[in-house]
C-alpha positions in Angstrom: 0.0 0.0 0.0 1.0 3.5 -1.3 1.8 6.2 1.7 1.1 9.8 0.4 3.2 12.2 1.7 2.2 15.5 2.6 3.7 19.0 1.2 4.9 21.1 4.1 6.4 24.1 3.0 8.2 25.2 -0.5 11.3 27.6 -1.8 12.9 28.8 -4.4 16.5 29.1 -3.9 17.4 32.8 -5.1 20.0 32.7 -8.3 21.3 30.1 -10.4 23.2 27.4 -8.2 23.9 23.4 -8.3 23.3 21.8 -5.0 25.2 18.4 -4.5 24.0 15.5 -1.9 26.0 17.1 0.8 24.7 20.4 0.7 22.4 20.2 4.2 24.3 19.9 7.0 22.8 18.4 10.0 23.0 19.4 13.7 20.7 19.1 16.7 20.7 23.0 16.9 19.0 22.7 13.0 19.8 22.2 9.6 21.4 24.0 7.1 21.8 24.5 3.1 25.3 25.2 1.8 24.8 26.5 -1.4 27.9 27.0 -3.7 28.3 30.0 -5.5 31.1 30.6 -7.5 33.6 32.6 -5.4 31.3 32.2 -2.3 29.7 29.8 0.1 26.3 30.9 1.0 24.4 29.3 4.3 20.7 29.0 4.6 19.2 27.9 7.8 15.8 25.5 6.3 13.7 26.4 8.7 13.8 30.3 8.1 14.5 30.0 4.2 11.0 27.7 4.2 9.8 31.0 6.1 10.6 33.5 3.5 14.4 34.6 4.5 15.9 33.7 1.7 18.9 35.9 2.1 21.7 33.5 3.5 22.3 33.9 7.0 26.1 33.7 6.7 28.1 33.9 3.1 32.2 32.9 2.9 34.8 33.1 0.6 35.6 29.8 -1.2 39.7 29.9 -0.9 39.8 28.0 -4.5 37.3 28.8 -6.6 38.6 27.1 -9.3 38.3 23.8 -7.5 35.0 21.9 -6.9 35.5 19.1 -5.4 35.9 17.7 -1.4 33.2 18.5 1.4 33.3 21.1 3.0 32.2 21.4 6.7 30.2 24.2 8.5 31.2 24.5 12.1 28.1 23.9 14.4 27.7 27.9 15.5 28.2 28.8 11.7 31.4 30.9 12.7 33.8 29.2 10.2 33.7 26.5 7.1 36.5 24.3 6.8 37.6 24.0 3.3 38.4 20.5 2.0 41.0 21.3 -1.1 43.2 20.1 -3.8 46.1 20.7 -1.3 45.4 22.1 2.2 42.4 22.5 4.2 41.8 25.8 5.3 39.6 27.7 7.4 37.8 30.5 6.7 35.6 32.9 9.2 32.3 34.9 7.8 34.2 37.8 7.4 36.4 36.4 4.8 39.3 35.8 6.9 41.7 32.8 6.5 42.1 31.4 10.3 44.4 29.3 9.7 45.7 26.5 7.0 47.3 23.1 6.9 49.2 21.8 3.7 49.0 18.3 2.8 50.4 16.7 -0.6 48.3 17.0 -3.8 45.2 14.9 -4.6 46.1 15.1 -8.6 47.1 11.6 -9.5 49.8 12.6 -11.8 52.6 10.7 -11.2 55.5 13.6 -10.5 53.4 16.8 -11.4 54.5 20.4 -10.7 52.8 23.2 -9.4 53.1 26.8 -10.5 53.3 28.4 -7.2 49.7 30.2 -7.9 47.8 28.9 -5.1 44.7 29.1 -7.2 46.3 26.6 -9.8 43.7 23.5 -9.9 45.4 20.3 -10.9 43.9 17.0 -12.8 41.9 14.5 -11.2 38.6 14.7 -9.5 40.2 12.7 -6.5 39.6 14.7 -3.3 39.0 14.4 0.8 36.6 15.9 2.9 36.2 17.6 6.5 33.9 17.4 9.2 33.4 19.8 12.2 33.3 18.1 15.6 29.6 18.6 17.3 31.3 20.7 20.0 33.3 22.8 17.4 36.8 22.0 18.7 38.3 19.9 16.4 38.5 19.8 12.4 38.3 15.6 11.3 40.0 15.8 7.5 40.8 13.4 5.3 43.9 13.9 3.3 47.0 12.6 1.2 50.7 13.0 2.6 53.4 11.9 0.2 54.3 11.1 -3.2 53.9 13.7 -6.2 55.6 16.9 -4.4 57.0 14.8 -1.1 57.9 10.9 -1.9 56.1 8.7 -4.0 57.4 5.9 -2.2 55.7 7.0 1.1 52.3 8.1 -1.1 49.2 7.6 2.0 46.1 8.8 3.0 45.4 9.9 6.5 42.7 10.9 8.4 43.6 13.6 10.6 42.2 15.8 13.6 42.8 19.1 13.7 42.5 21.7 16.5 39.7 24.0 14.8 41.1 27.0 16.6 44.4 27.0 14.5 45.0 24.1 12.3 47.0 22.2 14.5 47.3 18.5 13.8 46.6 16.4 17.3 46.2 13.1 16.2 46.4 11.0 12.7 45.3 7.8 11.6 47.3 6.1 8.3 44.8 5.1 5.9 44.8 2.1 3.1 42.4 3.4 0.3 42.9 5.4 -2.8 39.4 7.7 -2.7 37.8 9.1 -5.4 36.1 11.3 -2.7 35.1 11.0 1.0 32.1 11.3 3.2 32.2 12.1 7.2 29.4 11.9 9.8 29.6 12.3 13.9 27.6 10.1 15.8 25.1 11.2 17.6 27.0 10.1 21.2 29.2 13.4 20.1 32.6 11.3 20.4 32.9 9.5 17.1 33.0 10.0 13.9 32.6 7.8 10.7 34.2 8.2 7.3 33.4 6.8 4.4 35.9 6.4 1.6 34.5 6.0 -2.6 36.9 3.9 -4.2 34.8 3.8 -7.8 34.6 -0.1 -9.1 37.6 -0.5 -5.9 34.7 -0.8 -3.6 34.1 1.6 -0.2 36.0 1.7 3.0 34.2 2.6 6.3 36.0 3.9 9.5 34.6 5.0 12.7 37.0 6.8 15.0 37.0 8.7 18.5 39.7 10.6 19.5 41.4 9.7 22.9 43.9 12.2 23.5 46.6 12.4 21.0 45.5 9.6 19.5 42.6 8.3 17.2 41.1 5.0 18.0 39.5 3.6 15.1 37.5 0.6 13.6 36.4 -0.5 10.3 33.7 -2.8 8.3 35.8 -2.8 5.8 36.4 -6.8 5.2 34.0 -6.8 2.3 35.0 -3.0 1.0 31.4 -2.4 0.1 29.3 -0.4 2.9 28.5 3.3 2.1 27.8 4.8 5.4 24.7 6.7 5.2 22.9 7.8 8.1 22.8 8.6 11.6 20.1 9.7 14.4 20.1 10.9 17.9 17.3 7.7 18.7 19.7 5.3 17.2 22.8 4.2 18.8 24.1 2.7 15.6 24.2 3.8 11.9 22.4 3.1 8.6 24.2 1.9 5.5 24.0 1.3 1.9 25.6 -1.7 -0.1 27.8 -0.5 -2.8 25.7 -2.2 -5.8 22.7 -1.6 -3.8 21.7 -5.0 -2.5 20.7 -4.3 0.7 19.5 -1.5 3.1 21.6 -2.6 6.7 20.7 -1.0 10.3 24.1 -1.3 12.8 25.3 -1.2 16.1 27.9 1.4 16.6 30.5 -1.6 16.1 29.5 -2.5 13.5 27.0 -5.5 13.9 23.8 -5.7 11.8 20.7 -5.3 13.7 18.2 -5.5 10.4 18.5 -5.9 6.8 16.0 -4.8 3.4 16.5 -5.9 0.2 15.0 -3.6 -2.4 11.6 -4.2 -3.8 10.7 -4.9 -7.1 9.3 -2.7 -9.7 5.8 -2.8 -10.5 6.3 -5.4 -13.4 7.9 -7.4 -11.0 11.5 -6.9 -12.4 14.3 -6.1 -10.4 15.7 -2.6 -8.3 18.3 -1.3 -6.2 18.8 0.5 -3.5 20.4 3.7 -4.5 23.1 5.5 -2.3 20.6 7.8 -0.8 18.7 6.4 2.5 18.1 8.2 5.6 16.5 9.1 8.3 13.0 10.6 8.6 12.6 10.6 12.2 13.8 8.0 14.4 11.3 5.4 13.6 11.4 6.0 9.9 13.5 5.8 6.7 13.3 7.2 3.7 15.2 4.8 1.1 15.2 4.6 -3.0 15.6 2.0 -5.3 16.3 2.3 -9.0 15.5 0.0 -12.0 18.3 -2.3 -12.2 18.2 -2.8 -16.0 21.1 -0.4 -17.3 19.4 0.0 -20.5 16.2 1.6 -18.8 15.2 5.3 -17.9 16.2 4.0 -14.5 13.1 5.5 -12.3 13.4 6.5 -9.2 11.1 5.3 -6.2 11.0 6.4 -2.8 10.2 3.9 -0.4 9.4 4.5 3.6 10.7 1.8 5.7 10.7 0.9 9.6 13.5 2.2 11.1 14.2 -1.0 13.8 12.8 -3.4 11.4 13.9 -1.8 7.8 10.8 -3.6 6.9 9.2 -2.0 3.9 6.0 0.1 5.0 5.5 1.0 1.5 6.3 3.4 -1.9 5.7 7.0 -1.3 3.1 8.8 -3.8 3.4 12.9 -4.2 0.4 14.5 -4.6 2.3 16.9 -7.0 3.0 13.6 -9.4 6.2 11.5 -9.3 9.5 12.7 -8.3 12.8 11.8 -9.8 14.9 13.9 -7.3 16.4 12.1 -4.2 15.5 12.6 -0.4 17.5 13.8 2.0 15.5 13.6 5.3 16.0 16.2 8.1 15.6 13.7 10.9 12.8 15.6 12.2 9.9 13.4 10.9 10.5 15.5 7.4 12.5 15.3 4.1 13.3 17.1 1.6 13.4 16.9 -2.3 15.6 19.4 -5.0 14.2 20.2 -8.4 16.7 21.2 -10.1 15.1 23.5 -13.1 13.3 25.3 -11.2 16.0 25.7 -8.2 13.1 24.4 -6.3 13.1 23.1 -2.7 10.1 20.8 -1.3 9.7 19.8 2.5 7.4 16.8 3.1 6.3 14.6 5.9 3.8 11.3 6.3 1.5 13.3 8.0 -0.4 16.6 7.6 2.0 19.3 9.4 
């Protein structure tokens, strides 16, 4: 049986902007929009942008505009944005100032490649890292490459590394064995770890949860089948939702990892097979919001959204707009809402299961 879900509020984001899957950033104090601009980062909070203040509430300035890539990470008080880039990560306060910057070797796979000296100078590759703000706002969690290229290629790793977020200041580090197309982070609700998540295209995924105890990161992975995309977290969970790489299954964890409950996709109406997609979430703390796409290559490949238990992961049911079908993915707030993008019309929709 179909569950319709209700419209809650709708916006038009001002000017002409992509937004990527990790443009809300999600806190207990609210969520927020970070919408990239060109030379700027601009920061909605949802609830007042779905109340008519579209302006941004705070707007930095992007250290490399030329470069695109990493995830960037809004501190939890909206004070600074740590920068993920090609070859540092950097800070950067509302009022444009750089607080403080740590190098690291260059992403660019390149075997031996110089660099100009321009610190705007973008290299090849798409490969990149990403940062995360500690709940508390004390620490900067990046992921990053040290050797090879412009250091020694023999000694060529990636690391994850905390930071002091009040000046740069490496306090711990944690060698890494993954070559990442691009990275995802996540704290845990419990406000000590953290999880990262590591795309290693057709290579598989790499999944690390960490706390830091001291100087020192203590860490763990699920990474003996190399194929878990970490996906969710929620304050009424003590665990974590994931994604299989290929989309197989839909998997609900303890914090160490073990599986609580499992969903395999449903089938399409004609009864032929789907996959989970990579974006799954969730809705409030006794629902998901999952999607599953036509597995046959050849096909428009349709997306469905799907509501699902969130103890269970049993499937409750497809989810039917009263607007007609969407094709944009959810990305559910955690606060018994989700939202959904439309892209030509810079559109944002809020929804819930029930009337608000």
């Amino acid at each position: 049986m179909s569950i319709t879900a209700h419209p809650r509020d709708s916006a038009r984001l001002p000017g002409d902007a992509p937004v990527d899957r990790h443009a809300v950033d999600k806190r207990a104090n609210g969520s927020r929009l970070l919408v990239r601009r060109g030379h700027r980062l601009d920061v909605h909070d949802v609830d007042e942008f779905f109340a008519g203040a579209l302006a941004p509430m705070a707007t930095f300035p992007v250290p490399w505009p030329g470069w695109d890539n990493g995830v960037d990470a809004l501190s939890p008080d909206a004070s600074f944005v740590a920068f993920s880039g090609q070859r540092a990560v950097t800070a950067v306060g509302a009022d444009g100032e750089r607080l403080w910057e740590y190098r690291h070797s260059c992403w660019g796979p390149v075997v031996g490649h110089t660099h100009s000296g321009d610190e705007q100078q973008v290299c090849r590759g798409f490969e990149s890292g990403s940062c995360h703000v500690s709940d508390d706002g004390r620490h900067v969690w990046a992921h990053v490459v040290l050797g090879g290229h412009d250091v020694d290629w023999d000694d060529w790793h990636e690391c994850w590394v905390v930071l002091d977020a009040r000046d740069g200041r490496e306090l711990a580090r944690m060698r890494l064995d993954s070559a990442a197309g691009g990275s995802h982070q996540r704290s845990h609700p419990d406000g000590i770890h953290v999880g990262l998540c590591i795309g290693m295209g057709q290579d598989g995924i790499l999944l690390h949860w960490a706390r830091l105890d001291g100087d020192t990161l203590t860490g763990w992975d699920l990474n003996h089948d190399m194929d878990r995309i970490l996906a969710d977290v929620h304050p009424g969970h003590d665990g974590f939702l994931t994604v299989e790489h290929d989309g197989a299954d839909v998997r609900l964890h303890t914090l160490d990892g073990t599986v609580l409950a499992e969903a395999d996709p449903e089938p399409n109406d004609d009864e032929s097979p789907s996959w989970w997609d990579h974006t799954c979430g969730f809705v409030d703390a006794d629902t998901v919001v999952a999607t599953t796409i036509d597995a046959d290559e050849d096909a428009d490949r349709p997306v469905r959204h799907w509501l699902l238990d969130a103890r269970t992961l049993t499937v409750r049911g497809p989810v039917t707009y009263p607007t007609g079908p969407i094709t944009a993915y959810p990305c559910p707030l955690g606060d018994g809402t989700w939202l959904t993008y439309d892209s030509a019309s810079r559109t944002f929709d809020r929804w819930s299961e029930t009337p608000s």
